[in-house]
N, C-alpha and C positions, 0 to 999 in steps of 0.2 A: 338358702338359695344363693347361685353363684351370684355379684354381682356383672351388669351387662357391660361392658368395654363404654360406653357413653355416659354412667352414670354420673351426674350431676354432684350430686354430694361428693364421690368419691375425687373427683379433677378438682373442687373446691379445695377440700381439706389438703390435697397433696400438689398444692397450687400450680396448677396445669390449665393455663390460660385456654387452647386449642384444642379441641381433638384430633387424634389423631384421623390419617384419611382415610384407614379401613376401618376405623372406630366410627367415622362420619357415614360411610356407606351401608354400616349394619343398622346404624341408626334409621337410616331412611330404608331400607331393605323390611317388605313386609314377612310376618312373621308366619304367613302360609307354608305348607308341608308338598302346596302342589307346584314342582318345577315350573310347570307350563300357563301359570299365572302371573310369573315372575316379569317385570317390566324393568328394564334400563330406570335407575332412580334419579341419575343425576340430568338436572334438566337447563338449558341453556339459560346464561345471566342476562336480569336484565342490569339497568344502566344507575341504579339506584344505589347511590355511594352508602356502603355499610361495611362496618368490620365483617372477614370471615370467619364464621364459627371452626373450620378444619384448617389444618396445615399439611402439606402432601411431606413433607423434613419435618420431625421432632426436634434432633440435636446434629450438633455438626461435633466428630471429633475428628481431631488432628493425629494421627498415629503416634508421632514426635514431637519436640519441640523444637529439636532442632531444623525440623521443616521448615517452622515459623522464621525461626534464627538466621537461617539462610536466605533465606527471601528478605530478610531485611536487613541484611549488609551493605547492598545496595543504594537503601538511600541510607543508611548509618556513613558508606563511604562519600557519597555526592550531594545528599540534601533532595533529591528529584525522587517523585512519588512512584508507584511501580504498581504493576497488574499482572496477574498470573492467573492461569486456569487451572482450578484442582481436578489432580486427577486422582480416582477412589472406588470406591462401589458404596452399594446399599448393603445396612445388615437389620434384621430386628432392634428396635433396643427396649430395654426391658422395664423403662424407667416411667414410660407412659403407655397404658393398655393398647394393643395391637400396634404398636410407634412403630417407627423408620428413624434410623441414621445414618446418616455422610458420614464414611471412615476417609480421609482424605490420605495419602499414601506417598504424595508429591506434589508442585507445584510446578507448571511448566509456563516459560515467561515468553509471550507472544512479542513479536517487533516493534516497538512502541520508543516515543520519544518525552522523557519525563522532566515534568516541570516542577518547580518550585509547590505549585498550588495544583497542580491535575499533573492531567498527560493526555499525549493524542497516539493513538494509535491505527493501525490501517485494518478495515473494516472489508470483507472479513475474512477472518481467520485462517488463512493459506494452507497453515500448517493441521488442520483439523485432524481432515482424513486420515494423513498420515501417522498422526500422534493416537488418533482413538483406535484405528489398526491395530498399532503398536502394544497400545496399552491392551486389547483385548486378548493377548495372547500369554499375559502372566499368569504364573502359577494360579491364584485366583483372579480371574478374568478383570479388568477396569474399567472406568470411563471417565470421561468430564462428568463432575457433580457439582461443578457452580466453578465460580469465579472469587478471588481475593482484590483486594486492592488497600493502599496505605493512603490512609489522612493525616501527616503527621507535620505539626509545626513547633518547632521547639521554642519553649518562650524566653522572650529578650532578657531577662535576669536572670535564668539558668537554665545554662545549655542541654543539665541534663536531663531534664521536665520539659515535655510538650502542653499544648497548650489546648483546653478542655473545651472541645466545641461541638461536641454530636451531646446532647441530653435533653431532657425532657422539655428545657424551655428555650430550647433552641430547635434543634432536628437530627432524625436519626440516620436518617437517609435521605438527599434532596429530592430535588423536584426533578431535577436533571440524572438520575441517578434511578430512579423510581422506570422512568422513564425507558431506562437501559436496560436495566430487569426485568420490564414488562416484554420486552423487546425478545431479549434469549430466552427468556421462560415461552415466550411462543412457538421459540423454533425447536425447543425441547420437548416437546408434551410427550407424558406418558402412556403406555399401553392401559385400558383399560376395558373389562367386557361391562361395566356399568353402565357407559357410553352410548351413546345410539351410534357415535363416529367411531368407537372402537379406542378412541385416545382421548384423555381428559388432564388437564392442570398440569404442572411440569416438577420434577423435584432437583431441580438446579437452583443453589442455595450462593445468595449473595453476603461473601463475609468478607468486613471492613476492619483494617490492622488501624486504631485511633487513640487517643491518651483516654483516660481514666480521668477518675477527678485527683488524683494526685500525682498525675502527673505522669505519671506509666505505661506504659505499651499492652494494651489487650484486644481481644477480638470480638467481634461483633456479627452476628449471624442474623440475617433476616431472609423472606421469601417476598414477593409482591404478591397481590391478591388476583383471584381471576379475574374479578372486575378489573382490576387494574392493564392487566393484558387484554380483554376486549375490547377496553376504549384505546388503548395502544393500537392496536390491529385496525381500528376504527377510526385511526387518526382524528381522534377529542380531544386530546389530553396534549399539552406541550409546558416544559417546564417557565417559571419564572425565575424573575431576579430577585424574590423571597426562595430559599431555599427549603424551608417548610410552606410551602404555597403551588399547590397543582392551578393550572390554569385550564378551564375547559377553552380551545377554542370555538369561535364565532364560526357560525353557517354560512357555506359558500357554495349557490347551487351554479356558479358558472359552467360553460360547457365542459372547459378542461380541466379541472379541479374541483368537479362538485364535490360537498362534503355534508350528508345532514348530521345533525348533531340535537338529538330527542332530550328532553326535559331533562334536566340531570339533579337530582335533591339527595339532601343527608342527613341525617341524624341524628340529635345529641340531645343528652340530657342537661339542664342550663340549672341555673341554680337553686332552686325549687326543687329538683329530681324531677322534674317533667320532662317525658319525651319530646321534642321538637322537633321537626322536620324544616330545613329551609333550603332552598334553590343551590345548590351549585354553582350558577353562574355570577359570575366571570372566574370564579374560583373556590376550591376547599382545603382544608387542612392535609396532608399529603401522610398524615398517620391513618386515613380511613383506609389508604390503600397495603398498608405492611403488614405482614404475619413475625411477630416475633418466633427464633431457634434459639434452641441453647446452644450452649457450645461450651466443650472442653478437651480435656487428655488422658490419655489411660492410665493407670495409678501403676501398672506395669506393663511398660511402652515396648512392643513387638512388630517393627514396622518392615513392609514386606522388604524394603529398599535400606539393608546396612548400609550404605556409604551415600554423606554428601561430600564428600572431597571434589569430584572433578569440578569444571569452569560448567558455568550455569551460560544457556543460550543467550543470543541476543541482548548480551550487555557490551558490545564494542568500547575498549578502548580502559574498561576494566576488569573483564575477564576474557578472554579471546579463547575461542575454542580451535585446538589445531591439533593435527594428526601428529604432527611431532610431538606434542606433550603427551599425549596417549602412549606413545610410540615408548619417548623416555621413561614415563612409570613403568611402564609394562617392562622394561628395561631392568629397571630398581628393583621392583619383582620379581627379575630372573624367571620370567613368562617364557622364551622361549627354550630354557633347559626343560622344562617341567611335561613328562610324560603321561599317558594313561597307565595305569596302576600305579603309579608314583605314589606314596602316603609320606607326604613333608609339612612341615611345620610355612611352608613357603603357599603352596596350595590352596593353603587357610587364606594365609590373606592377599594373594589372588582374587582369590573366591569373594572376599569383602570388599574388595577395589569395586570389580564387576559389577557389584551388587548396588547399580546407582543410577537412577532412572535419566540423570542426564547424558550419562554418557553412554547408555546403548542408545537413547535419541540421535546423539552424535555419531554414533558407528553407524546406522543407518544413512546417513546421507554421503559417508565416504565411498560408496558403491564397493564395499571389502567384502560384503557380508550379504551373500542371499537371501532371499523372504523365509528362506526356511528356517538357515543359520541362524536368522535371526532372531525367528519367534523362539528356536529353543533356546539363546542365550537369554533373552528376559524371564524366559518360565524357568530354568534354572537360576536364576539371579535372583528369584522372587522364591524358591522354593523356601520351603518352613525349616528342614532341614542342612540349607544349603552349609551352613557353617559347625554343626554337628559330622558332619560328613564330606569333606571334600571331595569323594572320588565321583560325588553327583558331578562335577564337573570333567568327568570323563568324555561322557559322550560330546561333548562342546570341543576337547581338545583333538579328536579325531578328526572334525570338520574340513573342506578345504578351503570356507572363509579363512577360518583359527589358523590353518597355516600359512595362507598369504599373509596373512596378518604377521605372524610370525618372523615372516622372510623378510618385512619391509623392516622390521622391530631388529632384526641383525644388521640389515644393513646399513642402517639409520645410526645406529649404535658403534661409536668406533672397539678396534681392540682393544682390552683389559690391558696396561702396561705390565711390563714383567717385572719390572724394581718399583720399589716406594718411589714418592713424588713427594715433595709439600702439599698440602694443602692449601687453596687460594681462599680464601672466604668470599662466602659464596652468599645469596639473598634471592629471595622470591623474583626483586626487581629484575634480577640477571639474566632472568628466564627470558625475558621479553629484549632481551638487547641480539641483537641478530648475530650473528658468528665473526661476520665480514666486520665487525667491528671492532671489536678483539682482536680479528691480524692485523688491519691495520695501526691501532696502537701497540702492538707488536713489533712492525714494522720499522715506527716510528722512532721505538725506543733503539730499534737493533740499528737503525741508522746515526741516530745520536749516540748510540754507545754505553756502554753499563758499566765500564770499566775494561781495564788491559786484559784482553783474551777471553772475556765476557759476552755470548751472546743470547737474544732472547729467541725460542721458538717460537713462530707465528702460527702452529699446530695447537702446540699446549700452552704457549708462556710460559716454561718453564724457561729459568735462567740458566746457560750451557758454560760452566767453569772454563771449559774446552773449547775453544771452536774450531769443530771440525765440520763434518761435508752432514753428520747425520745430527738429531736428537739424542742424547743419553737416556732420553726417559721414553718419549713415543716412537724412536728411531725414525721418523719422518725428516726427508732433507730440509734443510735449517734454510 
């Protein structure tokens, strides 16, 4: 006989803490043949702090690593903690009977201001609608599937070990923290027809970038428990200045702020192996409220999104996102020679540029590009094919976004010079030094002098042997 997706022995031996949530729902699903006896299983929590037997997330993977990598350049270049919403879908996974997992696909960074030890950011989410729009229109449809954030402090004797502070006798997730995830896990809840409401538990999955015990950067997946989100929503629960310590608050029946707050006890085996129960209050250990996830990466990595190269959102002042930089890659690409039926070796990687979930976020907010334009540039950016076959990028180069885009991208772009030039050496910094400053040290020098009949272009800086009325090299008046 087959075994049943909830068997005990088998989640033992292949040590599988959880059930899965449709493993949890069969379980309680009686095993009558008559539809019409069938009753909604799942029945409202009460308030009785206990681990959850189910997890609605089995495992979290990351398509890339260099997802991970990206996202944490950030504080690698400043030291200040950072938060991102993953965006992904759901797929089977096969590693736990009837499981779910977060394929995360990209990581998109909300406006926030990061500190040393957190970060505060603005509440909420502005940018939702827009981003989950966005995202639902890729080749395989996406969504927010949880949230990221970094705990990292590197320790005083080597810079390049962080320092070991989320573990078992410590905490895994604070009180403050728990709190936040009980918080989105409510405004996320699932469809489900088990329900008497039609929607149950949430599969928005909280994963924490933190050191290792040796010192290392790894991830960390957990869920809150639905208890956890009903004392949330019931305003019970508020974190402490123990960071493994949930604090029930005290009853307040005032007029304007009434609040009851029913019996609240927990659980535990003490050292005897006897079950215990004790009160709750004024506090409990904040592990009754977590569902541990796994988490990992695919042994070969096929992420819908080839390119992180452009500037990542809402990092002012170390990566700025602007239509001129857009404008000059696309430039560098020779984007706007590039026709439909064209097959060039140029196409390709076009086509890979494209393929980057931050910067069709960003072409969306430059009003270049219509709701239509747009949905087909990320479904072809995301396609499976896209880089086997460039000409999928035809129908995007027809567009009349694609050719305003185009028009700005020549005009933005000065002429190709007709003779060689030296080369200036050149650096990432450069990008970010505005034009007008380069003529004027141009200027500078052409008024002090380079030497007898020597003058500098304040177009190109190029040095003119000759001076005459034009450029030798951009023919632009000197």
């Amino acid at each position: 006989m087959p075994l049943e997706p909830y068997d005990a022995a088998y989640h033992k031996e292949n040590n599988i803490k959880h059930l899965s949530y449709h493993a949890y729902i069969r379980k309680l699903t009686p095993k009558s043949s008559d539809s019409s006896a069938f009753l909604p299983p799942l029945n409202p929590l009460s308030y009785k702090v206990q681990s959850q037997q189910f997890r609605m997330v089995d495992h979290l993977e990351i398509a890339s690593m260099d997802i991970v990598d990206r996202f944490l350049q950030a504080w690698r270049k400043t030291g200040m903690q950072r938060f991102g919403f993953l965006i992904g879908r759901y797929e089977p996974y096969d590693k736990v009977p009837m499981g779910v997992k977060a394929v995360v696909e990209a990581i998109y960074e909300p406006p926030q201001q990061g500190e040393l030890d957190g970060l505060t950011m603005g509440w909420p989410w502005e940018d939702e609608p827009r981003i989950k729009e966005l995202a639902s229109h890729a080749s395989t449809p996406l969504s927010v599937v949880g949230y990221i954030f970094t705990d990292l402090d590197p320790t005083p004797d080597d810079r390049t070990k962080n320092v070991y502070k989320r573990h078992p006798q410590s905490f895994f997730l604070s009180s403050l923290e728990v709190v936040f995830a009980a918080t989105l896990q409510g405004l996320h809840p699932t469809n489900s027809k088990s329900s008497p409401t039609g929607k149950f538990a949430s599969r928005l999955v909280t994963a924490v970038l933190t050191a290792t015990e040796d010192g290392q950067v790894d991830v960390s997946a957990y869920q809150v428990s639905e208890q956890a989100v009903a004392m949330a929503e019931a305003d019970m629960i508020e974190a402490s200045v123990e960071p493994g310590i949930m604090r029930v608050k005290e009853e307040d029946r005032s007029q304007d702020t009434a609040r009851y707050v029913p019996d609240v006890f927990f659980s535990f085996k003490n050292e005897y192996g006897l079950e215990v129960k004790k009160s709750a209050k004024p506090c409990f250990p904040v592990e009754y409220l977590l569902v541990n996830v796994t988490h990992g990466f695919p042994q070969a990595p096929n992420p819908l999104f080839r390119s992180i190269q452009f500037c990542i959102e809402n990092r002012p002042g170390l990566e700025n996102q602007t239509l001129e930089r857009a404008m000059s890659e696309l430039s560098r690409l020779d984007a706007p020679a590039l026709v439909p039926g064209q097959d060039t070796y140029k196409k390709k990687d076009l086509a890979e540029w494209l393929s980057d979930f931050h910067l069709i976020a960003f072409l969306q907010t430059t009003q270049l590009f219509s709701i239509n334009d747009l949905n087909l540039l990320i479904k072809i950016a995301t396609s499976p094919k896209l880089l086997e076959d460039p000409s999928i990028l035809d129908p995007l180069l027809n567009t009349d976004s694609w050719q305003t885009l185009m028009t700005f991208t020549r005009e933005h772009t000065p002429a190709r010079p007709g003779t060689s030039a030296p080369v200036r050496p050149s650096s990432a910094m450069d990008e970010d030094i505005p034009p007008e400053v380069f003529d004027q040290i141009a200027a500078d020098n052409a008024a002090s002098g380079s030497g007898p009949g020597i003058r500098i272009c304040p177009h190109c800086t190029f040095e003119n042997t000759h001076a005459g009325s034009d450029c030798e090299v951009c023919g632009l008046p000197l």
